[in-house]
DRENPA-3360 file (N, C-alpha, C; in nm, 2 decimals, always signed):
BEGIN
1 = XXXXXXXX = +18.93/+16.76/+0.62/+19.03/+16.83/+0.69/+19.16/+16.75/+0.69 ~ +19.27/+16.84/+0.65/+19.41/+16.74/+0.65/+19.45/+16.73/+0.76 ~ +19.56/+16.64/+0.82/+19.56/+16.54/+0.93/+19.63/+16.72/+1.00 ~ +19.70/+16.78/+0.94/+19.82/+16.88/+0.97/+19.64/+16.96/+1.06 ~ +19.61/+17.00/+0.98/+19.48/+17.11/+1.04/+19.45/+17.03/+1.17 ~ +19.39/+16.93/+1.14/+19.33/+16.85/+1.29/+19.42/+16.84/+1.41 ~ +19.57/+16.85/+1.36/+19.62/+16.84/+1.48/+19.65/+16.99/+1.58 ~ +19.58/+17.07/+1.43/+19.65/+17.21/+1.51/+19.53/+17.25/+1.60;
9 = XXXXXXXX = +19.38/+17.20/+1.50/+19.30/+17.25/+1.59/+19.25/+17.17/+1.74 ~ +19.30/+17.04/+1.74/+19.33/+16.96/+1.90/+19.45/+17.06/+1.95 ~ +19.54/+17.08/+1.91/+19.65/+17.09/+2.02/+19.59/+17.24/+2.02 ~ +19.50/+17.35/+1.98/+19.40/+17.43/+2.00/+19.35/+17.46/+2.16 ~ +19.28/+17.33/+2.10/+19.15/+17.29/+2.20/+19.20/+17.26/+2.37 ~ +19.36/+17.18/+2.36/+19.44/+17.15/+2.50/+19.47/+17.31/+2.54 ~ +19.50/+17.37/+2.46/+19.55/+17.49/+2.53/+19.43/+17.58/+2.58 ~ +19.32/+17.53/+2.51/+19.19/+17.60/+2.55/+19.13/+17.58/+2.69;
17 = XXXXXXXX = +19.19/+17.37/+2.73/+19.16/+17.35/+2.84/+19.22/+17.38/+2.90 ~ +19.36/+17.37/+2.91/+19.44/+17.43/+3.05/+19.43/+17.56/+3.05 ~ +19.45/+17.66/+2.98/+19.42/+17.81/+3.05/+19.28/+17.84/+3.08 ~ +19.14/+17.76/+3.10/+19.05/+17.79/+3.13/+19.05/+17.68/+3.24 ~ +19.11/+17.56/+3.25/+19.08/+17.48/+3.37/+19.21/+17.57/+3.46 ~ +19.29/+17.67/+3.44/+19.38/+17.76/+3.54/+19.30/+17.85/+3.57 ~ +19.22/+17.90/+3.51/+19.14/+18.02/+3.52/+19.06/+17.98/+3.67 ~ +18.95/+17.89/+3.65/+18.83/+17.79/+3.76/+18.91/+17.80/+3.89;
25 = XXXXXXXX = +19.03/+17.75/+3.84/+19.08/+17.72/+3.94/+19.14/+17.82/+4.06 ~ +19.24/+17.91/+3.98/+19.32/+18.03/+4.07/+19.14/+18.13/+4.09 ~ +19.04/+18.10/+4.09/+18.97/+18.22/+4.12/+18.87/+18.10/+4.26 ~ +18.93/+18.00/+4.27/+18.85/+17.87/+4.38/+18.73/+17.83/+4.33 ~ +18.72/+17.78/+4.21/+18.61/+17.73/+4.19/+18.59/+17.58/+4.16 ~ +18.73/+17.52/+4.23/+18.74/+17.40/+4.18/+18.89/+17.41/+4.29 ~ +18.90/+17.29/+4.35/+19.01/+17.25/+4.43/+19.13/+17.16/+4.44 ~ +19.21/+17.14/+4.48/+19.30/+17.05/+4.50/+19.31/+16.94/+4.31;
33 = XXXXXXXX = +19.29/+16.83/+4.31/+19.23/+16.73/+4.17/+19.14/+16.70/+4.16 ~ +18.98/+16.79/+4.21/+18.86/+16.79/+4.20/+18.90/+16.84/+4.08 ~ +18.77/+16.86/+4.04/+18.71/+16.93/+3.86/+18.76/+16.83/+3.77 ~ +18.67/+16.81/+3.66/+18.69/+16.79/+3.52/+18.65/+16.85/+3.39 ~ +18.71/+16.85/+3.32/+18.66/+16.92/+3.18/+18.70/+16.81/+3.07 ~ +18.61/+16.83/+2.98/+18.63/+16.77/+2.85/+18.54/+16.81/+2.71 ~ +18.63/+16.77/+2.63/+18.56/+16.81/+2.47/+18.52/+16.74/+2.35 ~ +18.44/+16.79/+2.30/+18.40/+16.69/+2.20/+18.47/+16.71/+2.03;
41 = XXXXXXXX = +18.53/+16.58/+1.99/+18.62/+16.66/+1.84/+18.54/+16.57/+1.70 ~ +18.61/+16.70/+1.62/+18.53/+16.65/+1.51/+18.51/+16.53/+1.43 ~ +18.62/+16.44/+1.45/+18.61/+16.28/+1.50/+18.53/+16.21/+1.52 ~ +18.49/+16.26/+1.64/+18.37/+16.15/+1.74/+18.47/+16.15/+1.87 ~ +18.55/+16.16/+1.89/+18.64/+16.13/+1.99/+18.62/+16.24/+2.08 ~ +18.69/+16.27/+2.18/+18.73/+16.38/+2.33/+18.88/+16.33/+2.38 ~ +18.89/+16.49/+2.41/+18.97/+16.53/+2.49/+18.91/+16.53/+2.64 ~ +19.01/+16.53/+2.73/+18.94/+16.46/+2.86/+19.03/+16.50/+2.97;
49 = XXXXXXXX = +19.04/+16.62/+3.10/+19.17/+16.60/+3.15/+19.17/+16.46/+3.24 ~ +19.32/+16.45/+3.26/+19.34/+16.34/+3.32/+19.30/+16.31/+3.49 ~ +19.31/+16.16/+3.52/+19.28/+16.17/+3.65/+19.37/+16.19/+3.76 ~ +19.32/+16.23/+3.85/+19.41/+16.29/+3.97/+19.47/+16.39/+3.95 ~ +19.39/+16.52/+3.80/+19.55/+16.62/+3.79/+19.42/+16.73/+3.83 ~ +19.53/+16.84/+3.83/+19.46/+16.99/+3.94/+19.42/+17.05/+3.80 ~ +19.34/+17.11/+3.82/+19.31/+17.16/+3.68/+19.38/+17.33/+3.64 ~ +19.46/+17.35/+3.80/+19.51/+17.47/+3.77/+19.64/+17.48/+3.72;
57 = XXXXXXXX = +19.70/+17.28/+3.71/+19.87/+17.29/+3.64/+19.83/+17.20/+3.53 ~ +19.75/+17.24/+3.44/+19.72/+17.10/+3.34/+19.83/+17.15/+3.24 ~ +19.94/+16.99/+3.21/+20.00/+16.99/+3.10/+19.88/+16.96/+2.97 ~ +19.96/+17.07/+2.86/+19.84/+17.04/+2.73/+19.84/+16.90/+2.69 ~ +19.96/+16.86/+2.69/+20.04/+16.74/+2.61/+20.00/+16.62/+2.64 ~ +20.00/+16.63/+2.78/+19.93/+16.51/+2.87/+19.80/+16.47/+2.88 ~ +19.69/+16.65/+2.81/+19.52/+16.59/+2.86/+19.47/+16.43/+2.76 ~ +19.39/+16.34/+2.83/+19.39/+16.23/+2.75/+19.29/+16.27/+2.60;
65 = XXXXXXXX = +19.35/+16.17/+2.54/+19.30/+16.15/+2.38/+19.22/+16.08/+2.38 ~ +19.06/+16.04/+2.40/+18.97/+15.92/+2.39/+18.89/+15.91/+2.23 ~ +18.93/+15.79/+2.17/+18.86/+15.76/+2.04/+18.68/+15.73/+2.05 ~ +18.61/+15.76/+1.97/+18.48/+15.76/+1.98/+18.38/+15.65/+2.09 ~ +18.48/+15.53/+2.10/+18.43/+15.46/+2.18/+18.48/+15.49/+2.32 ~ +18.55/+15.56/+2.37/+18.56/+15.63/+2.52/+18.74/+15.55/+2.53 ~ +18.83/+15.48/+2.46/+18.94/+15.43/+2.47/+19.04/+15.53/+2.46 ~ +19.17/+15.47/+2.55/+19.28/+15.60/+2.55/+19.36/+15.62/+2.44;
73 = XXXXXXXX = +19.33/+15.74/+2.37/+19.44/+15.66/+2.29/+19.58/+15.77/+2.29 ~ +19.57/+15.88/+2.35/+19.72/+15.91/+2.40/+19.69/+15.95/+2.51 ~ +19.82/+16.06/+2.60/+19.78/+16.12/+2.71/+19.78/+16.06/+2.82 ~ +19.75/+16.08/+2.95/+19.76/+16.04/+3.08/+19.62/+15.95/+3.10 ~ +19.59/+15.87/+3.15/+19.50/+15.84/+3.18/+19.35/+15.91/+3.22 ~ +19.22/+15.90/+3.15/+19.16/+15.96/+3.18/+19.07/+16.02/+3.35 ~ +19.02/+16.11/+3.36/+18.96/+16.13/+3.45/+18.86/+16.00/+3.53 ~ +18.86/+15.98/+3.67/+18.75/+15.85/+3.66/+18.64/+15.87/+3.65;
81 = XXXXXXXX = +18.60/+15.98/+3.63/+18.48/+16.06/+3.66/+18.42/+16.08/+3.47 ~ +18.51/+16.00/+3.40/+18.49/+15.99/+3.30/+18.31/+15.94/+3.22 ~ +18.29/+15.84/+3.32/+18.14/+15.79/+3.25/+18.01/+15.90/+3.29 ~ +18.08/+16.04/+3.35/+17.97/+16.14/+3.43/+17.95/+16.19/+3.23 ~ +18.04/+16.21/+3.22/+18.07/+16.28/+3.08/+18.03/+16.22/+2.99 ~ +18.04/+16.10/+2.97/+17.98/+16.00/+2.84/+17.85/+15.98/+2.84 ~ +17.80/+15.98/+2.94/+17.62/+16.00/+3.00/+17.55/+16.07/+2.95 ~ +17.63/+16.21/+2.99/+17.57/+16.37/+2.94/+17.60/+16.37/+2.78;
89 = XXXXXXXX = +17.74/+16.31/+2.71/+17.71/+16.32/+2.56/+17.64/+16.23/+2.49 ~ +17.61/+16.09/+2.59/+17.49/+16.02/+2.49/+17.37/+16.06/+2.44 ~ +17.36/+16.18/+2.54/+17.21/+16.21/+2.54/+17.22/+16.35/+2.45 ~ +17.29/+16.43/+2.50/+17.33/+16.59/+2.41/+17.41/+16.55/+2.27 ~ +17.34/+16.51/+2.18/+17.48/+16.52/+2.04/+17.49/+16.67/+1.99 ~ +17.41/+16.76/+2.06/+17.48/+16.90/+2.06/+17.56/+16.94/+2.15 ~ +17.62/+16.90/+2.20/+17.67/+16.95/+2.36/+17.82/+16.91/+2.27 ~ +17.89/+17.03/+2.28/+18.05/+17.04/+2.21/+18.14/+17.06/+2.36;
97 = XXXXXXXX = +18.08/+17.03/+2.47/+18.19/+17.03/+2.62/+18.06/+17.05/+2.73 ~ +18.19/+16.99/+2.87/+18.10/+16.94/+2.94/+18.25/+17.00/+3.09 ~ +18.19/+17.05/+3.16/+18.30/+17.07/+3.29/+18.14/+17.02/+3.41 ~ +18.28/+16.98/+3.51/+18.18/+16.90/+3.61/+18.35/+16.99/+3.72 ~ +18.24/+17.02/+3.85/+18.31/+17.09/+3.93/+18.28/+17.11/+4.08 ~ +18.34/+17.07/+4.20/+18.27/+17.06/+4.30/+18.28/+17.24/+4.40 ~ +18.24/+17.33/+4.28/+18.24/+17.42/+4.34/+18.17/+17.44/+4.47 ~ +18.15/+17.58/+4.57/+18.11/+17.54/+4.68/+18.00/+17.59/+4.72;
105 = XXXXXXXX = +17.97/+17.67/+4.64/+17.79/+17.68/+4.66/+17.67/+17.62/+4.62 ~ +17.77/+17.59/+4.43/+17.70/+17.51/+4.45/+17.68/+17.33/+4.50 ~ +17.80/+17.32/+4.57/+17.77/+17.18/+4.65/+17.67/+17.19/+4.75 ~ +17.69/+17.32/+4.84/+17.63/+17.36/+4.96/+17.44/+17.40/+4.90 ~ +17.46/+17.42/+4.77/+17.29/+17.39/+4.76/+17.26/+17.24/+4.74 ~ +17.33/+17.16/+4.65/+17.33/+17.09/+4.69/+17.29/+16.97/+4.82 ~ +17.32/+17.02/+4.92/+17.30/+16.94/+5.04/+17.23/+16.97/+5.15 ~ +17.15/+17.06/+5.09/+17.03/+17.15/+5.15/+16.91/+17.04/+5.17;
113 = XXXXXXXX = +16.83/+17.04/+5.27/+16.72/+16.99/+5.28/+16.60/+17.10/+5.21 ~ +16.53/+17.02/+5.12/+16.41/+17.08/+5.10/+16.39/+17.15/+4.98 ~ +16.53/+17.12/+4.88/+16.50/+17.19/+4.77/+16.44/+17.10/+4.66 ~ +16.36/+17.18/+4.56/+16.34/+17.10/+4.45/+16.37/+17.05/+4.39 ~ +16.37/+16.87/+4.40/+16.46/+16.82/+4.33/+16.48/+16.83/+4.15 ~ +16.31/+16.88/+4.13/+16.34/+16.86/+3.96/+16.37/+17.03/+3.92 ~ +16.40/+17.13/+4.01/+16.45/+17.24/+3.97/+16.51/+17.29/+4.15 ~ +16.62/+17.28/+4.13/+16.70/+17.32/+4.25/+16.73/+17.44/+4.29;
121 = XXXXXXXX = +16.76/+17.56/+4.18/+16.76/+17.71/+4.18/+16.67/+17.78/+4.15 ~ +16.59/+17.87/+4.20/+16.48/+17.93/+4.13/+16.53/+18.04/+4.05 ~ +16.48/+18.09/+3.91/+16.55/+18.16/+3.85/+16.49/+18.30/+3.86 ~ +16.66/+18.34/+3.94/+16.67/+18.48/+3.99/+16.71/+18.60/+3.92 ~ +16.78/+18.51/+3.80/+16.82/+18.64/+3.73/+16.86/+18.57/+3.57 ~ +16.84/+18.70/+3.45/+16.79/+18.64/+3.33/+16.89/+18.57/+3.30 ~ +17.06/+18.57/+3.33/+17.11/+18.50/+3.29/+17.16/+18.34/+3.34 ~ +17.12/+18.32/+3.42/+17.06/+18.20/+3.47/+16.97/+18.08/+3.38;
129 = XXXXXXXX = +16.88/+18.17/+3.40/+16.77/+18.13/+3.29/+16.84/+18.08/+3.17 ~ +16.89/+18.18/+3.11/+16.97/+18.18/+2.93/+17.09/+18.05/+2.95 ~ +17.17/+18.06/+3.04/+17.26/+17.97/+3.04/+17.27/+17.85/+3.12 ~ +17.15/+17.86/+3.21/+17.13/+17.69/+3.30/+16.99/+17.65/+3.31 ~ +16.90/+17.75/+3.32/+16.71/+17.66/+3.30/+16.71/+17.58/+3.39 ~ +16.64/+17.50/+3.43/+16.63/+17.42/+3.56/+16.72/+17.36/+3.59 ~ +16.78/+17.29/+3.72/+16.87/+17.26/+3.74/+16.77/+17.10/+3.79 ~ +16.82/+17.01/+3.79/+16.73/+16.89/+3.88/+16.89/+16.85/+3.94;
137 = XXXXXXXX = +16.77/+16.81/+4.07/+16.93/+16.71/+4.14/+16.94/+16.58/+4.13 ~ +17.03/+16.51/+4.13/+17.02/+16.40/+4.14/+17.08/+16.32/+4.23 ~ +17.00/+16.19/+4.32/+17.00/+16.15/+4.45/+17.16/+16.12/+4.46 ~ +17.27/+16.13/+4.59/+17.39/+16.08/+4.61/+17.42/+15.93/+4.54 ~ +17.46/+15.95/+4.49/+17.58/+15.79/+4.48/+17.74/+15.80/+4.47 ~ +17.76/+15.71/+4.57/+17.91/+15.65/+4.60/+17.99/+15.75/+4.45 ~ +18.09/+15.81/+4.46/+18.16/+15.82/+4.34/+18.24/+15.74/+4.26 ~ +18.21/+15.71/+4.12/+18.30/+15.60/+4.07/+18.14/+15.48/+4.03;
145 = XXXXXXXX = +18.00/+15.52/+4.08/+17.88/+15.42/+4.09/+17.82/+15.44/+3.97 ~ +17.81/+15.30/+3.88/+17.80/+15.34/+3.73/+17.65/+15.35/+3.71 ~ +17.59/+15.36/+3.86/+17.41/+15.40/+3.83/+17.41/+15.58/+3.86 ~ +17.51/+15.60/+3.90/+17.53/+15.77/+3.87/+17.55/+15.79/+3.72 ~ +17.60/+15.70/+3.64/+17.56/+15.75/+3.50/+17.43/+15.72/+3.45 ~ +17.37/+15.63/+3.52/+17.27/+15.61/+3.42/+17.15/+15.74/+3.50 ~ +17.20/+15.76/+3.59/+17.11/+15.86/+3.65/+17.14/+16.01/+3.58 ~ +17.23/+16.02/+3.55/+17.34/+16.16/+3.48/+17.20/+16.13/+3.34;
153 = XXXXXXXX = +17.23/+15.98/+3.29/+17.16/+16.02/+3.15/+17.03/+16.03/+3.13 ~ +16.96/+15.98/+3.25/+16.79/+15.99/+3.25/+16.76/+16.14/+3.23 ~ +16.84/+16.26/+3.25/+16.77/+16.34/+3.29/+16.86/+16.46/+3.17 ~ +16.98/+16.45/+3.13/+17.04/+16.46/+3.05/+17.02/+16.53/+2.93 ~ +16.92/+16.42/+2.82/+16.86/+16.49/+2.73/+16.74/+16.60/+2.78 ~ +16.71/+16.64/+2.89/+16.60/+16.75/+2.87/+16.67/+16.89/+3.00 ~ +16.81/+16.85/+3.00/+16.86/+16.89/+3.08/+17.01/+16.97/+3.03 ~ +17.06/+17.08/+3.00/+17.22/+17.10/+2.99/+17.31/+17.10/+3.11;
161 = XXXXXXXX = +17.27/+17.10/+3.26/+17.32/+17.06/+3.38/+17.22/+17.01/+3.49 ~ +17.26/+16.94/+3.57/+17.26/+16.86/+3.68/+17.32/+16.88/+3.76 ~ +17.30/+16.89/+3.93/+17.37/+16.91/+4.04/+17.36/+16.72/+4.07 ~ +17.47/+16.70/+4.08/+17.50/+16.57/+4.23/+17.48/+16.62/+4.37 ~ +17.38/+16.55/+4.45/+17.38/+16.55/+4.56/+17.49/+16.52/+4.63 ~ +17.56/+16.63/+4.73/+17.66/+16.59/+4.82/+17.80/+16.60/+4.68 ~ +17.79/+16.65/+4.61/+17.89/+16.62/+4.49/+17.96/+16.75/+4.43 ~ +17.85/+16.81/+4.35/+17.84/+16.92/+4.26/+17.77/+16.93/+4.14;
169 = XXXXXXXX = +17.80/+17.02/+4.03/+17.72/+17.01/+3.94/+17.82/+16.95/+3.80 ~ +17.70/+16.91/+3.69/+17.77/+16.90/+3.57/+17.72/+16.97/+3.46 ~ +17.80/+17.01/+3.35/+17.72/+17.13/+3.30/+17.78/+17.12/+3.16 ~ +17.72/+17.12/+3.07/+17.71/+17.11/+2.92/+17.69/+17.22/+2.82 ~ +17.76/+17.23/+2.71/+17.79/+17.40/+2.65/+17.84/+17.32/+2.51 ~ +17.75/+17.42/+2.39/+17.78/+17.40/+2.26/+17.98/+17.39/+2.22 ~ +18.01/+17.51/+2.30/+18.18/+17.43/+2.29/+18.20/+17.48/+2.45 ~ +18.36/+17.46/+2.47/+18.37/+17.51/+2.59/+18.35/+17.59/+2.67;
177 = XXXXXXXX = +18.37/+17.69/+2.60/+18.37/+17.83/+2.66/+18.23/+17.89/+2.70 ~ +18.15/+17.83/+2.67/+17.97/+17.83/+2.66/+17.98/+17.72/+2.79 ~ +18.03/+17.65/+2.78/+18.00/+17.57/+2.91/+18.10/+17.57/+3.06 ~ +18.16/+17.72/+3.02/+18.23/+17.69/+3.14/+18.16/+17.85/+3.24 ~ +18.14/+17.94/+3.14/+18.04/+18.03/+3.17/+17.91/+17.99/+3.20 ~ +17.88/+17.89/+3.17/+17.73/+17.84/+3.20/+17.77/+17.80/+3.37 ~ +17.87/+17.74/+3.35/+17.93/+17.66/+3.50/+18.00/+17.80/+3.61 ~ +18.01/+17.90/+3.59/+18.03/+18.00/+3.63/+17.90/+18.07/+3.70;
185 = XXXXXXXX = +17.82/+18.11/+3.61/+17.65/+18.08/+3.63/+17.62/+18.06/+3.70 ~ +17.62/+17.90/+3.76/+17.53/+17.83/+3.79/+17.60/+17.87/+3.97 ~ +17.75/+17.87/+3.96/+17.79/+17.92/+4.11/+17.73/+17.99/+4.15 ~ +17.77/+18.12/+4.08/+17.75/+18.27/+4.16/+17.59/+18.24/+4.17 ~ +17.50/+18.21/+4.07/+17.34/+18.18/+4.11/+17.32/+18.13/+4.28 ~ +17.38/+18.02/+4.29/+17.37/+17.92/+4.41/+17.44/+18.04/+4.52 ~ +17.57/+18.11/+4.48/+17.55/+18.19/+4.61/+17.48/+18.33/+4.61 ~ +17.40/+18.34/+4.53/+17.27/+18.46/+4.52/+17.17/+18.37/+4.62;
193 = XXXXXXXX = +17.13/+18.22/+4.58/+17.00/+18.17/+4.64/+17.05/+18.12/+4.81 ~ +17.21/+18.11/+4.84/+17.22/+18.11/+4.98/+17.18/+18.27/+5.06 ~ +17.25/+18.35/+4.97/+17.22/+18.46/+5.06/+17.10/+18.51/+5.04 ~ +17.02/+18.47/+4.97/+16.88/+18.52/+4.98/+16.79/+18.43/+5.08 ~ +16.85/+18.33/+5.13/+16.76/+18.23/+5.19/+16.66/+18.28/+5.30 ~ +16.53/+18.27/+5.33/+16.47/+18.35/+5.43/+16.43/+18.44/+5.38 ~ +16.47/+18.53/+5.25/+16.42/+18.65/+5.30/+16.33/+18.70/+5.15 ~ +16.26/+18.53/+5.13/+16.16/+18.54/+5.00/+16.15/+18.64/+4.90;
201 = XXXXXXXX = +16.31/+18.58/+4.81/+16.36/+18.67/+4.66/+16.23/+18.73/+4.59 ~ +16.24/+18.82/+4.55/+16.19/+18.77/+4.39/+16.24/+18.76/+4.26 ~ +16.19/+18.65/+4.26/+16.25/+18.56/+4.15/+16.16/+18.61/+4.01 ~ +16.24/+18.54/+3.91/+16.14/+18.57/+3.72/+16.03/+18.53/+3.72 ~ +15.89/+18.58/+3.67/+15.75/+18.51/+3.66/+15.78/+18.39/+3.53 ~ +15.72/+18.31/+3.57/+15.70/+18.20/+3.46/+15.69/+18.28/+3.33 ~ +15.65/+18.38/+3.30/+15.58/+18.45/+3.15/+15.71/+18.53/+3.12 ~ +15.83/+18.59/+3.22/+15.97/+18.63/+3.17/+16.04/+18.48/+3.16;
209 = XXXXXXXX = +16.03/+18.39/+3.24/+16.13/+18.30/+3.21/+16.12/+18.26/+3.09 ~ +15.94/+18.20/+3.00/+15.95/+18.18/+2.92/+15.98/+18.24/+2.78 ~ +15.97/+18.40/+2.81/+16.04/+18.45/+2.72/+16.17/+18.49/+2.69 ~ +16.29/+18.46/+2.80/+16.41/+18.44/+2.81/+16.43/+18.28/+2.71 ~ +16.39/+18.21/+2.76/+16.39/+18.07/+2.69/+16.33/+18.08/+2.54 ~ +16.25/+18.13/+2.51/+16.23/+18.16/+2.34/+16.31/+18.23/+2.26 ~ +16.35/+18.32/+2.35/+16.47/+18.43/+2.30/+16.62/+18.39/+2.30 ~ +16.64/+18.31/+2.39/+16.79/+18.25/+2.39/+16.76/+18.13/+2.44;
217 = XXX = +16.76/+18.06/+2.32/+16.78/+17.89/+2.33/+16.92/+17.80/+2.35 ~ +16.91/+17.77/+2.47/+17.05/+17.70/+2.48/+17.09/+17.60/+2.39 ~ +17.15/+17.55/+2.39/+17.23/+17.45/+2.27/+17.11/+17.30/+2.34;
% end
């Protein structure tokens, strides 16, 4: 690929994150300079937005540039929330994007007593299944605590998201737009399983989920 192509299809991909990190955002699914998103390039490297920015006024120009080894090499400073991300791609080398988001249902399942920690959502509906499969949570840590990565990555490879306890979720997609619909998903799911709380769903039998899962295999 000539350097001219590469750069058109990055400066692509910036415009892919800001009008979809505007999107998350003007509809509240992400707040104030919560949320991150980031991408994986044909390089080895990512795109990354920056830290402290809102994801609803992201300059394209500014999202950071990180070389294969996770270094800046243009752009604003990366997100800190950066090593949630490098966790989830050590383990996924199919995973082409990754948004992490403290939406609010699903934080608020999240912080529920009594859910299953190695599948948090029961699956209610087929497309749940197709785009998120079990959800596991994983126990609170301090934000910024580099045993939250290694916790992100234990579970990572057999996983395309993870809810943080008290946090949110993080959620992984062949490219972005797969993983931002998956992250879209996994909301509205969580406020289907609040308002069904009590009033014993029914949920997919093991023998439909598994045939959802044979029939559309996530990345």
């Amino acid at each position: 690929m000539s350097i001219h192509l590469h750069r058109h299809s990055q400066n692509s991909l910036r415009e892919q994150i800001s009008a979809l990190g505007k999107s998350l955002f003007d509809r509240g699914l992400t707040m104030g300079s919560s949320g991150n998103i980031s991408v994986r390039l044909e390089d080895g490297g990512w795109l990354m937005t920056p830290t402290n920015a809102c994801l609803g006024r992201l300059d394209p120009a500014r999202i950071s540039h990180l070389d294969q080894h996770g270094q800046l090499l243009s752009g604003d400073k990366p997100t800190k929330e950066q090593f949630l991300h490098m966790a989830m791609y050590a383990e996924r080398p199919q995973s082409g994007a990754i948004v992490h988001l403290h939406s609010t249902h699903s934080v608020a399942v999240s912080c529920l007593p009594g859910v299953d920690p190695c599948d948090c959502i029961p699956p209610l509906t087929a497309y749940y299944v197709m785009r998120v499969g079990k959800l596991p949570l994983i126990p609170y840590h301090i934000p910024g605590d580099p045993k939250l990565g290694d916790a992100v990555r234990g579970l990572a490879g057999k996983h395309s998201a993870v809810l943080l306890a008290n946090h949110g979720p993080v959620v992984a997609g062949k490219n972005l737009e797969a993983a931002v619909y998956a992250t879209e998903e996994l909301e509205e799911t969580a406020k289907l399983y609040l308002l069904l709380r009590g009033e014993n769903p029914r949920g997919l039998t093991p023998e439909q989920v598994s045939e959802l899962e044979a029939r559309f295999p996530r990345d």
